[in-house]
Structure formats: structure tokens, C-alpha cells
C-alpha positions in Angstrom: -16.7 -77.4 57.5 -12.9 -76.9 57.3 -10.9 -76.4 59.9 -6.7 -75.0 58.8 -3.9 -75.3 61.3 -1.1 -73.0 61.5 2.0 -74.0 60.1 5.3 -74.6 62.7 7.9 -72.2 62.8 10.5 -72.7 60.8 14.3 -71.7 61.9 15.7 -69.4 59.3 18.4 -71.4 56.7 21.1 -69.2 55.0 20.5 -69.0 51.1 23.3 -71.4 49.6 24.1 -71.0 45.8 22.2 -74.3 45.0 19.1 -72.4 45.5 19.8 -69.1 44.2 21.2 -70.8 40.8 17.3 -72.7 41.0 15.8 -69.5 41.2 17.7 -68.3 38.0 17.0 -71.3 36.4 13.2 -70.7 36.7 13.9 -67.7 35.9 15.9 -67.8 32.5 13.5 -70.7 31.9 10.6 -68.2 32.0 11.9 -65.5 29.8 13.5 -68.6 27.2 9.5 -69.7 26.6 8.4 -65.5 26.8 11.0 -65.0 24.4 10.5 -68.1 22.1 7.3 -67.5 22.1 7.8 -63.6 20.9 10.3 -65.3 18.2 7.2 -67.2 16.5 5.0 -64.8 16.8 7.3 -62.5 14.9 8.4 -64.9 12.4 4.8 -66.0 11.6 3.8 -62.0 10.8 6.4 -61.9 8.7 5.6 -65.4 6.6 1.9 -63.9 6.1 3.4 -60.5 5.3 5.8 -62.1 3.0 2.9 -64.6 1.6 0.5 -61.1 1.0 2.9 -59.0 -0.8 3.6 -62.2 -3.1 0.2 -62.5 -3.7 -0.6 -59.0 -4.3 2.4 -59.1 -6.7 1.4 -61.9 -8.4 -2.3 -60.7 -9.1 -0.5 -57.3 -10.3 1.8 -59.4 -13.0 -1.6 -61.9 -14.0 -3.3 -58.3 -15.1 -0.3 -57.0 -16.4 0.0 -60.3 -18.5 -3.6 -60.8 -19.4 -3.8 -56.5 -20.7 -0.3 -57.3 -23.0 -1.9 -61.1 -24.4 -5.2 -58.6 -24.8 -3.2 -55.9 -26.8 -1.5 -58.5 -28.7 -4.2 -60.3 -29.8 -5.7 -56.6 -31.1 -2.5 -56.1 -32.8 -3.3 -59.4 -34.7 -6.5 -58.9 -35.8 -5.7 -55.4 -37.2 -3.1 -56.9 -38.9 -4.5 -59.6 -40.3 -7.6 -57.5 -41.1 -5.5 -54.5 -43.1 -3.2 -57.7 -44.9 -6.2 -60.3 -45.6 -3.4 -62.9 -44.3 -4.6 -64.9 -41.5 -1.6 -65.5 -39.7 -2.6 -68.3 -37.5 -3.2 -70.5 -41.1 -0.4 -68.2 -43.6 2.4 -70.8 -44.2 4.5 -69.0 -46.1 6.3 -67.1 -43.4 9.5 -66.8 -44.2 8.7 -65.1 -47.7 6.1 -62.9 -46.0 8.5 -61.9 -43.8 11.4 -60.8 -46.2 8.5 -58.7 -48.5 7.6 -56.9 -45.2 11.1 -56.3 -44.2 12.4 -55.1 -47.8 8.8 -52.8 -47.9 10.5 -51.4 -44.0 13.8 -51.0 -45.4 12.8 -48.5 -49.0 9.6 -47.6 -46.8 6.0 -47.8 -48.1 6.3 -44.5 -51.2 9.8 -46.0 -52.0 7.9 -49.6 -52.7 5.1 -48.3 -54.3 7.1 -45.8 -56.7 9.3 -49.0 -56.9 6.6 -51.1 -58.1 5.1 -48.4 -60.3 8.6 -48.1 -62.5 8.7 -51.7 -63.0 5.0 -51.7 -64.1 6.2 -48.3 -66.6 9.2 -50.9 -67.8 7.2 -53.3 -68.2 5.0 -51.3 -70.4 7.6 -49.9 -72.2 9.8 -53.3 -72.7 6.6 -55.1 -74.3 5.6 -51.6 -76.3 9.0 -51.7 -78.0 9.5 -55.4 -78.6 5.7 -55.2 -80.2 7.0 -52.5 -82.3 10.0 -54.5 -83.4 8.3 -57.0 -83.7 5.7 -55.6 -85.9 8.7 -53.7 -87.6 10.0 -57.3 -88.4 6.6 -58.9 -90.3 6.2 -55.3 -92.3 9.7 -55.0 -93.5 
């Protein structure tokens, strides 16, 4: 069993500025944890904000990276199945290069009239000098 005794009167004390300036101490001490505390908790939702957004970008550009290699790698294979030029073991790139940028520049029916009237000069050149030549054993 407990027994409590009552205190003694006290005689009242006027408040000196030593203890109000505690009191505001204890105070300003309370709110500077309150607010530091507010501070972090701020500053950490903001870091995982910050780290989702650069993950969700980050995924985004990996898809956007893998669907161009993807297209790419479809561009290839057309090409290399319309050309019959594997161009992962063609060595001769330079040369390939200039015949596909002089066929661009006169354009695919430019190219292939092109390479018809060589043919027809051809035919011609070799008609005539067998004709002279002919010409030459009869006369």
C-alpha cells in the first residue's frame, strides 16, 4: 500500500528572463527536431520520386532501343535477302557502297536504261569490228 504526502507550499518567485529564455529554448528545440524531421521526410519522397520517374524513363528508352535494334535488324535481312550480299561477311564495302550511291543518284530506270545502252554498244562495237574484220580477210 502507498501512502502520498502533500507537497509544501511554495512562496510565489517572479519569472526572471533566465527562465523564460529556457522555456524558448525547449521550445525552438522542439519545433528544430518537428521541423527536421518534416525536412527528411520531404527530401526522402522526393529521392524515391526522383528514383521512379528515372526508372520508369529508363524502361521506356530500353523498349524504345530494343523496337529500333528490332527494326534494324529487319531492315538487314530484307536487304540482304533482295541483294544476296550478306553484309555481316561482304568485304568489299567501299565499292558496294559507290554502285549503290551512283544507282541513288541516276535512279533505278536511269541505271537500268544505262546498262541496257552499253550492252546495245557493246553489241554494236563487236558487230562492226566483226564486219571489218571479215571485210578485211574477203578483200
Amino acid at each position: 500500500m502507498r501512502q502520498t504526502k502533500n507537497p509544501k507550499d511554495l512562496d510565489a518567485q517572479p519569472v526572471i528572463k533566465a527562465f523564460v529564455a529556457a522555456m524558448l529554448r525547449r521550445e525552438s528545440e522542439v519545433w528544430d527536431k518537428k521541423v527536421a524531421e518534416e525536412v527528411n521526410k520531404r527530401a526522402r519522397e522526393r529521392i524515391e520520386m526522383v528514383e521512379k520517374n528515372f526508372e520508369d524513363q529508363l524502361k521506356r528508352e530500353q523498349e524504345q532501343m530494343k523496337k529500333r535494334h528490332k527494326q534494324l535488324l529487319d531492315e538487314v535481312k530484307n536487304f540482304e535477302t533482295a541483294s544476296g550480299i550478306r553484309i555481316s561477311s561482304y568485304t568489299d564495302g567501299e565499292e558496294l557502297g559507290k554502285a549503290v550511291a551512283l544507282i541513288r543518284k541516276i535512279g533505278v530506270t536511269g541505271t537500268y536504261s544505262l546498262i541496257n545502252g552499253i550492252r546495245r554498244n557493246r553489241e554494236s562495237f563487236l558487230k562492226e569490228t566483226s564486219e571489218i574484220i571479215q571485210d578485211d580477210k574477203v578483200g
